[in-house]
C-alpha positions as CSV (number, residue, x, y, z in Angstrom):
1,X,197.9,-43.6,145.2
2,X,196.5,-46.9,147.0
3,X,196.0,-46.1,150.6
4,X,195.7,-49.1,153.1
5,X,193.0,-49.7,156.1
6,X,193.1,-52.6,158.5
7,X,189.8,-53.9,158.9
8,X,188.2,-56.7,162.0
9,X,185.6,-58.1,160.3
10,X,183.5,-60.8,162.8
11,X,184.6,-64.2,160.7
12,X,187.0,-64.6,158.0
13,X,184.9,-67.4,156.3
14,X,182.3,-65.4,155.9
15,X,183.7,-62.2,154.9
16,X,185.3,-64.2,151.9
17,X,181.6,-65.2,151.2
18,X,180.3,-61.5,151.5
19,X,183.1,-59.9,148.8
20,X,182.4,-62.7,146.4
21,X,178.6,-61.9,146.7
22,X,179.2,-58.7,146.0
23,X,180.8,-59.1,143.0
24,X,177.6,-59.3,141.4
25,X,177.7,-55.2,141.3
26,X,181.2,-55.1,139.8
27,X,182.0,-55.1,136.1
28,X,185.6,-57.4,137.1
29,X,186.4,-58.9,140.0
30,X,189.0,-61.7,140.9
31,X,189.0,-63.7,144.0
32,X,192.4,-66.1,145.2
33,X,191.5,-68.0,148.2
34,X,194.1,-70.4,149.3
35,X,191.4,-72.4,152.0
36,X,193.9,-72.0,154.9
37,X,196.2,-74.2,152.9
38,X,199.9,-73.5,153.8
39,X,202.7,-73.8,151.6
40,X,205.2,-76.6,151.9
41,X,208.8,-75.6,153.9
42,X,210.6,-75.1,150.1
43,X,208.1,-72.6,149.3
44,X,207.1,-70.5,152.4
45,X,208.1,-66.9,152.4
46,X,207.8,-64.3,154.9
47,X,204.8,-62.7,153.3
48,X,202.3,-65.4,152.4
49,X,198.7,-64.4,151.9
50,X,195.4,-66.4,152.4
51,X,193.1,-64.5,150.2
52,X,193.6,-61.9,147.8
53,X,190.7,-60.1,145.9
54,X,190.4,-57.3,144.1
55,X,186.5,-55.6,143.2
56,X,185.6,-53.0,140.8
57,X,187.9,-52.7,137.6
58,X,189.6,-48.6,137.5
59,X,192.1,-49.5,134.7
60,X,192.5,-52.7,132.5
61,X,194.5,-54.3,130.0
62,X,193.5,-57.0,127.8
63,X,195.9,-56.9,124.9
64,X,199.4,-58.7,123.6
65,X,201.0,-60.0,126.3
66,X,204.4,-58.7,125.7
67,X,203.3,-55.3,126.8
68,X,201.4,-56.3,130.0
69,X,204.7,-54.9,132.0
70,X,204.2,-51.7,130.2
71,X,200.6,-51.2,131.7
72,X,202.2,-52.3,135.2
73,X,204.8,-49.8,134.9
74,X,202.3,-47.2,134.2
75,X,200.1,-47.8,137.3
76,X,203.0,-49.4,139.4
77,X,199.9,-51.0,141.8
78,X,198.5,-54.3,142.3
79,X,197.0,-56.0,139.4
80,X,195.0,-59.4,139.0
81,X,193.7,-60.9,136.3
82,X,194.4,-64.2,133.8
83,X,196.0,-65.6,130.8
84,X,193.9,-67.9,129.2
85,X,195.9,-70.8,126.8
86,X,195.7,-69.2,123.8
87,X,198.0,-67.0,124.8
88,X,200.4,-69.7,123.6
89,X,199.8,-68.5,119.6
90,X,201.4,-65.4,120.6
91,X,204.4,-67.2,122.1
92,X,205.0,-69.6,119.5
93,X,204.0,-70.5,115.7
94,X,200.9,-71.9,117.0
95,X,197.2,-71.0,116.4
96,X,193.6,-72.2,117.7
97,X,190.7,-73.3,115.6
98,X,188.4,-75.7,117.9
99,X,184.7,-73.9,119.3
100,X,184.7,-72.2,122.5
101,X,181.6,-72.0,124.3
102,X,182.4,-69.4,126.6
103,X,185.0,-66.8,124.9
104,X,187.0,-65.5,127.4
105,X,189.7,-63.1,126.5
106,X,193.1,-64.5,125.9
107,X,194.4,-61.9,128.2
108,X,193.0,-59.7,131.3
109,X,194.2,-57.8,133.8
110,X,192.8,-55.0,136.2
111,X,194.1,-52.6,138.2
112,X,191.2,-52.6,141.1
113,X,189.4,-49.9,143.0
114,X,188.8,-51.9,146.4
115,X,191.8,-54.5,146.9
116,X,191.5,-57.0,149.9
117,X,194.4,-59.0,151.5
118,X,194.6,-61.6,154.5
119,X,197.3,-63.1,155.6
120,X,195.9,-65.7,157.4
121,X,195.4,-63.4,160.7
122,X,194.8,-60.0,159.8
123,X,192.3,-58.2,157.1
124,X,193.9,-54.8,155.0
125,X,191.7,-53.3,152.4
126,X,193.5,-51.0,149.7
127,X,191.6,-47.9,148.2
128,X,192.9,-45.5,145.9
129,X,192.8,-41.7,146.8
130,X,191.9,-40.9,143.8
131,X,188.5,-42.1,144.2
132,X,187.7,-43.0,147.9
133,X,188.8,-41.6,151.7
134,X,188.7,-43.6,154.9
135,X,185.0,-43.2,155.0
136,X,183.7,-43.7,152.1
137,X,185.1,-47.3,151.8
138,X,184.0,-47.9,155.4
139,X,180.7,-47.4,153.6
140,X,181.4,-49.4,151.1
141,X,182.6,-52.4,153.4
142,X,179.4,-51.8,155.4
143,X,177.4,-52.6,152.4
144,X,179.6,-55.1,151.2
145,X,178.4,-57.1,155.1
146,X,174.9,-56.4,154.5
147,X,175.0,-58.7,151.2
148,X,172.6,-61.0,151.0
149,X,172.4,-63.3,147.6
150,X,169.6,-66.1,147.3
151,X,170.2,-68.9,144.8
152,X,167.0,-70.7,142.7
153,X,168.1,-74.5,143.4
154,X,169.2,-75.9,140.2
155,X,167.0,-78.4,138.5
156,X,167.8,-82.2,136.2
157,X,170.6,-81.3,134.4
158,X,171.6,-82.8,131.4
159,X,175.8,-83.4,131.0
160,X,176.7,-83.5,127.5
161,X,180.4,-85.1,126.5
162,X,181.8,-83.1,123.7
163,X,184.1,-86.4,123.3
164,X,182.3,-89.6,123.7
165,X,183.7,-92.7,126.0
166,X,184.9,-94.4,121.9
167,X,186.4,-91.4,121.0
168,X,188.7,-90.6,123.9
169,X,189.9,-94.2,124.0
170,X,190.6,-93.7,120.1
171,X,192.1,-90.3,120.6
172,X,194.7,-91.6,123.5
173,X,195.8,-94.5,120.9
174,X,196.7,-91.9,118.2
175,X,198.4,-90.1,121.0
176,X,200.2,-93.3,121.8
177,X,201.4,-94.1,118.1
178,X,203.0,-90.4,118.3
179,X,204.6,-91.6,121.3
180,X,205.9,-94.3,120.1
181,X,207.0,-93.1,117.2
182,X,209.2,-90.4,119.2
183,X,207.9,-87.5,118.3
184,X,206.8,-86.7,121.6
185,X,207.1,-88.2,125.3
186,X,204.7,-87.3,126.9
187,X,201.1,-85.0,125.9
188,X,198.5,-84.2,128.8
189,X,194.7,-84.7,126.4
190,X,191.7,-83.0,127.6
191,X,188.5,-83.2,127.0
192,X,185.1,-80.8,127.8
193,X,181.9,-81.6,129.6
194,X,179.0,-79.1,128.9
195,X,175.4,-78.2,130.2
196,X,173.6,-76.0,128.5
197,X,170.1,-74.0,129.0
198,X,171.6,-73.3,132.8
199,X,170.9,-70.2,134.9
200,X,173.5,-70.0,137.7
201,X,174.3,-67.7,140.4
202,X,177.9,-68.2,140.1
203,X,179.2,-66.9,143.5
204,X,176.7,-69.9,145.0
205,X,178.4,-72.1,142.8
206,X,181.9,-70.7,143.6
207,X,181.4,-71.3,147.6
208,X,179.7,-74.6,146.9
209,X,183.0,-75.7,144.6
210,X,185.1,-74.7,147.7
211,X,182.6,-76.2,150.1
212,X,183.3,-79.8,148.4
213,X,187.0,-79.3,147.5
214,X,188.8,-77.2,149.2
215,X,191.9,-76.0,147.3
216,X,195.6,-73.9,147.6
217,X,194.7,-72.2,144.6
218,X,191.1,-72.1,144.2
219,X,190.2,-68.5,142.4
220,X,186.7,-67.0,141.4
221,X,186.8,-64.3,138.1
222,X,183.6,-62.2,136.8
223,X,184.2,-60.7,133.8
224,X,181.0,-59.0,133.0
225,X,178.8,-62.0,132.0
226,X,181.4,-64.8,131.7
227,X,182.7,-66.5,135.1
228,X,185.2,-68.6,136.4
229,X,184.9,-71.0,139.5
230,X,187.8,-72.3,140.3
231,X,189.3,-75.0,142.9
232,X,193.0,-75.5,141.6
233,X,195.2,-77.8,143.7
234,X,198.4,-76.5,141.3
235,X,200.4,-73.1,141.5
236,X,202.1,-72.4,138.0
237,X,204.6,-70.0,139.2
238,X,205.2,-67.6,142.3
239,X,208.1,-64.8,142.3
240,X,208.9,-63.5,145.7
241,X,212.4,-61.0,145.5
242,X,214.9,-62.7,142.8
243,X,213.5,-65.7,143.5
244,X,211.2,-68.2,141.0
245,X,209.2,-71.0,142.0
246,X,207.2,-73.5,140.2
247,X,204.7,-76.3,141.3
248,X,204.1,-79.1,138.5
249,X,201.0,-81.3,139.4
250,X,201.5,-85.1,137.9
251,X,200.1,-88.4,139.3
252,X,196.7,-88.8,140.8
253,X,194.8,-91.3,142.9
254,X,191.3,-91.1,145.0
255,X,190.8,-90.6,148.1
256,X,189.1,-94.1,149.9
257,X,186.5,-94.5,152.4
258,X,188.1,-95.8,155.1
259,X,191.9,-95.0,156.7
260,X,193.0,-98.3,154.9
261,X,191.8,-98.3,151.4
262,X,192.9,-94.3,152.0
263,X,196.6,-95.1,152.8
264,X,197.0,-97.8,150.3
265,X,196.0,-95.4,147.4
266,X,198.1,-93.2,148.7
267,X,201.0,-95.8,148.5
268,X,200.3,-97.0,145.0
269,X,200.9,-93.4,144.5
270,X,204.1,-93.5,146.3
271,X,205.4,-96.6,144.7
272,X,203.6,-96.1,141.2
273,X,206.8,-96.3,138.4
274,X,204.3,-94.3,135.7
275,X,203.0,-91.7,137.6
276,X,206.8,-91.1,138.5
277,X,207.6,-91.1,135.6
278,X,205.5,-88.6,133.8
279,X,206.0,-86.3,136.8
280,X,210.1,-86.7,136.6
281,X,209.1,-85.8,132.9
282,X,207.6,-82.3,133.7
283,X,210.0,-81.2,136.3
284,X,212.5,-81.6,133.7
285,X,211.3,-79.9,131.5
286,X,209.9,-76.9,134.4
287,X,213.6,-77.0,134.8
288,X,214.5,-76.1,131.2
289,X,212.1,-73.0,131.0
290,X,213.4,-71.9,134.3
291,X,216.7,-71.8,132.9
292,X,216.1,-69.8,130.6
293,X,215.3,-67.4,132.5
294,X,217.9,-67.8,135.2
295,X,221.1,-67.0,136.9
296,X,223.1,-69.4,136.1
297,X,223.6,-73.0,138.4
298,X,220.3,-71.6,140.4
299,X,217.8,-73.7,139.2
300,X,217.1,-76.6,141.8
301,X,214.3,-79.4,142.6
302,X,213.6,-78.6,146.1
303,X,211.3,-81.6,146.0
304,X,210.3,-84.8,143.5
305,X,207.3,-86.5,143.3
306,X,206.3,-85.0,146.9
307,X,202.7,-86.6,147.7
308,X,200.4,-84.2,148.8
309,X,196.5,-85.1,150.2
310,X,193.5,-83.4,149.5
311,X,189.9,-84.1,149.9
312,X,189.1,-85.6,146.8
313,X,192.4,-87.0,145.5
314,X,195.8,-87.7,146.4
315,X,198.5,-85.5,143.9
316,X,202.0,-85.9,143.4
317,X,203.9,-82.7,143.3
318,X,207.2,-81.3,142.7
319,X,208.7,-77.9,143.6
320,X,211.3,-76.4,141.2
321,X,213.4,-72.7,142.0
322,X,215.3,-70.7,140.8
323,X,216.6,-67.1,140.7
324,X,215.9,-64.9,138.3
325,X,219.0,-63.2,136.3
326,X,219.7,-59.9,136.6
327,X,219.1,-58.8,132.9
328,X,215.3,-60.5,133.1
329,X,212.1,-58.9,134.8
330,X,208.9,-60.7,136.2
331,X,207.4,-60.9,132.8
332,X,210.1,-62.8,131.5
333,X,209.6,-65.5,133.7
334,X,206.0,-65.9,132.2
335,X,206.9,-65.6,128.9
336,X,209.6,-68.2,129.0
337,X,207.1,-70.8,131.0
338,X,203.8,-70.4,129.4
339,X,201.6,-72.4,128.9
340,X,202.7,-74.8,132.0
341,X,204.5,-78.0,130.9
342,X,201.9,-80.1,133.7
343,X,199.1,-78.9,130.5
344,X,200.8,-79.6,127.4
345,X,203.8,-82.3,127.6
346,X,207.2,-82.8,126.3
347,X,208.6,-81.4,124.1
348,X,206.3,-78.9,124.4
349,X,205.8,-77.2,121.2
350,X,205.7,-79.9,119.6
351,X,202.7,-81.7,122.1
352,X,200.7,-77.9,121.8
353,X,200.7,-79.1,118.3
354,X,199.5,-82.4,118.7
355,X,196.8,-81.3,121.5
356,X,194.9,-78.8,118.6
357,X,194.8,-81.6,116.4
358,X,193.4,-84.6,118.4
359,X,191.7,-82.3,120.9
360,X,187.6,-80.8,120.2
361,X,187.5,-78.0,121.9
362,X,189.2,-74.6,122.6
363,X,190.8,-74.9,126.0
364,X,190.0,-71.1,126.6
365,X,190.7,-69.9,130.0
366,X,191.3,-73.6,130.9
367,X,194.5,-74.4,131.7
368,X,195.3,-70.7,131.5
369,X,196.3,-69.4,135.0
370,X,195.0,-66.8,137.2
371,X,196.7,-64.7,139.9
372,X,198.3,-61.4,140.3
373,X,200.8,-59.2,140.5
374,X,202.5,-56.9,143.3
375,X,203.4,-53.2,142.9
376,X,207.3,-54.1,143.2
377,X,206.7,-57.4,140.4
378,X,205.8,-59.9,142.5
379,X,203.5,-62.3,141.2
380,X,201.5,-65.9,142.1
381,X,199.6,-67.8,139.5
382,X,197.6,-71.0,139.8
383,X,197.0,-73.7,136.9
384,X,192.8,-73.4,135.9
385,X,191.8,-76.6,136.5
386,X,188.8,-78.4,138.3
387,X,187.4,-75.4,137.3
388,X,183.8,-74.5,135.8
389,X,183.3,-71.7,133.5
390,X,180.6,-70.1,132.5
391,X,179.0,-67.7,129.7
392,X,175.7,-65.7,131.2
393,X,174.5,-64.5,128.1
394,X,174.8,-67.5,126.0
395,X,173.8,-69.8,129.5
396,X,176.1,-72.4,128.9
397,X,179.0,-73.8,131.7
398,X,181.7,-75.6,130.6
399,X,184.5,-77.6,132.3
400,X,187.8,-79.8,131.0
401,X,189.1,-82.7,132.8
402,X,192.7,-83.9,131.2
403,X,195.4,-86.4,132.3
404,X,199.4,-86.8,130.8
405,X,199.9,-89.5,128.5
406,X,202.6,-91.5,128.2
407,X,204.2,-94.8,126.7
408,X,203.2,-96.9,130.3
409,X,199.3,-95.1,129.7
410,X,196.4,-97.3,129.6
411,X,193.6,-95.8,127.9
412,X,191.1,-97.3,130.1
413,X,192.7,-96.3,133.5
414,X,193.2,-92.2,132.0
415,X,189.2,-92.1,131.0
416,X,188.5,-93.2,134.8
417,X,191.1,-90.8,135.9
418,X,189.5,-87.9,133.7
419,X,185.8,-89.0,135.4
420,X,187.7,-89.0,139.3
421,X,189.0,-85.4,138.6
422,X,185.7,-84.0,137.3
423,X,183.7,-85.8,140.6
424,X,184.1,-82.5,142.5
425,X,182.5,-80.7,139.9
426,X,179.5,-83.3,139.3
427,X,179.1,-83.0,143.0
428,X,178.6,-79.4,142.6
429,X,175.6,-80.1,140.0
430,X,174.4,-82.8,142.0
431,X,175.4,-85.3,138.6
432,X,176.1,-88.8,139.2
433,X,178.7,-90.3,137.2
């Protein structure tokens, strides 16, 4: 049974630091940190939390994800964990042959010893009773304060392209000729950077990540030797009560110097007819797998093409709800919705398709999604991008960098793109572009 303590620690800031640096002792953790962003009006709830993170693996599940309810039946507690997109060949007719460098599990869930929640004021820890009292994880917390983690600086690094500047330009004018030719309207490519022969402390790199781009969704994951550092901008979907929201991510522009050049990339934005356009795309078809899932004449855009500032780029997002029918549970609403239609285009099977065969790499946990799940089926997921992963044993980190693609796409203007949503992450590694 998970017991619950409120807790006063000195500064929030760092006490998000010191559970992340502890992870280094845990087999699994997951961190969601939402930077003190708050959700727009159409979203807010009455129980929104700031951080959720979970330490120290009890019970896990890692299998088909048509049985994850099954396990969250059994244990009827929080869980957290990730689907990676892959998870799409057991969804559909689809399969995966590209390399992956860091070989995540498809799927990963946890039911955690120690569970931490802030709401933005107030700190709770959760324990189970089955393993801990009130003093032993006062204990605990007490050595979790006295963490102290010291990163080696990290030295000339060498960025290798897995698709060269040629290739991507030919790849987007393949995708193009499909468009054309109607079989699909719109595809979001990606494509991975690499550095190899790297030794990182990844819970430095994590709070450096955040440091330089603070997110809504940024998230942190140790699975034994293979991490994730994550600073998200997009929610996938959230289920508070009946209700189903999803967040679709589509249109991008930098963030200037100055308040002028600022404000006027902000209105190209605004007035831009393409990056409408491939947003309007997604939020339709957000609204088809919603449907499918619920009551029906529910499903509503709350808000199109909203614009949204943060401190690397400018994003247009979109907000679509709905409430989920009585005959369909949480799952469900995954199942029907996954992979996201912001990572993989319109039609959607039919771009997944496309994307293994003029993609090079194995998106992996990459434009997978990370998040949790309440003990009454409540859930909140984010959309892994600007995200670095990371294989320990094999001391290689990965990242992806993508953009939609559609008739009005330029390939020219979508490489730049690509190279303006990996600068947080070059930042990080102190690359220059």
């Amino acid at each position: 049974m998970r017991k619950y303590l409120n807790i006063h620690p000195k500064d929030d800031r760092v006490f998000k630091e010191q559970i992340c640096r502890a992870s280094r002792n845990e087999g699994a953790a997951i961190l969601l940190d939402s930077n003190g962003f708050e959700s727009p009006a159409c979203v807010r709830s009455q129980k929104n939390y700031d951080f959720i993170g979970g330490l120290q693996s009890v019970e896990s599940y890692s299998k088909d994800i048509h049985e994850l309810k099954a396990f969250h039946d059994q244990h009827k507690d929080w869980i957290l964990g990730f689907l990676a997109y892959d998870v799409k060949n057991q969804l559909e007719d689809l399969s995966s042959h590209h390399p992956d460098r860091i070989e995540m599990p498809d799927v990963y869930f946890f039911q955690p010893r120690y569970l931490f929640l802030f709401d933005g004021n107030s700190w709770q820890v959760g324990y189970l009773s089955d393993y801990d009292d009130e003093q032993s994880v006062f204990d605990f917390i007490d050595e979790l304060e006295n963490t102290c983690l010291i990163e080696e600086p990290v030295g000339n690094l060498k960025l290798n392209h897995q698709v060269s500047h040629a290739e991507y330009i030919e790849a987007i004018e393949k995708v193009l000729w499909h468009i054309q030719r109607g079989d699909i309207y719109e595809l979001n490519y990606c494509m991975e950077f690499f550095i190899q022969d790297i030794d990182l402390v990844p819970q430095c790199v994590y709070e450096r990540l955040k440091a330089i781009s603070p997110t809504p969704f940024s998230a942190f994951i140790k699975y034994h030797d293979k991490f994730l550092m994550g600073a998200s901008p997009e929610r996938y979907l959230k289920k508070e009560g009946n209700r189903i929201v999803s967040q679709p991510i589509k249109g991008t522009s930098p963030r200037g110097n100055n308040f002028f050049i600022d404000q006027a990339n902000k209105r190209y934005l605004v007035n831009s007819e393409k990056e409408q356009a491939e947003n309007i795309m997604i939020t339709d078809l957000v609204r088809n797998d919603l449907s499918r899932v619920a009551r029906r004449g529910t499903v509503n855009v709350d808000e199109l093409c909203g614009i949204y500032s943060f401190k690397q780029v400018h994003q247009m997002i979109s907000t679509i709800s709905a409430e989920l029918d009585e005959d369909k549970n949480w799952l469900d609403a995954i199942l029907t919705s996954f992979p996201m239609g912001s990572m993989t285009g319109a039609p959607k099977v039919s771009a997944m398709e496309l994307i293994e065969k003029y993609e090079s790499s194995k998106r992996g946990l990459y434009s997978g999604a990370v998040g949790y799940v309440s003990p009454n089926g409540d859930f909140d997921f984010n959309v892994v991008i600007r995200s670095v992963l990371y294989n320990r044993k094999k001391q290689c980190a990965s990242f992806m960098v993508g953009g939609a693609i559609t008739n009005q796409s330029e390939p020219e203007k979508e490489y730049e793109e690509c190279l303006l949503k990996a600068s947080a992450i070059m930042k990080v590694f102190n690359i220059e572009q």
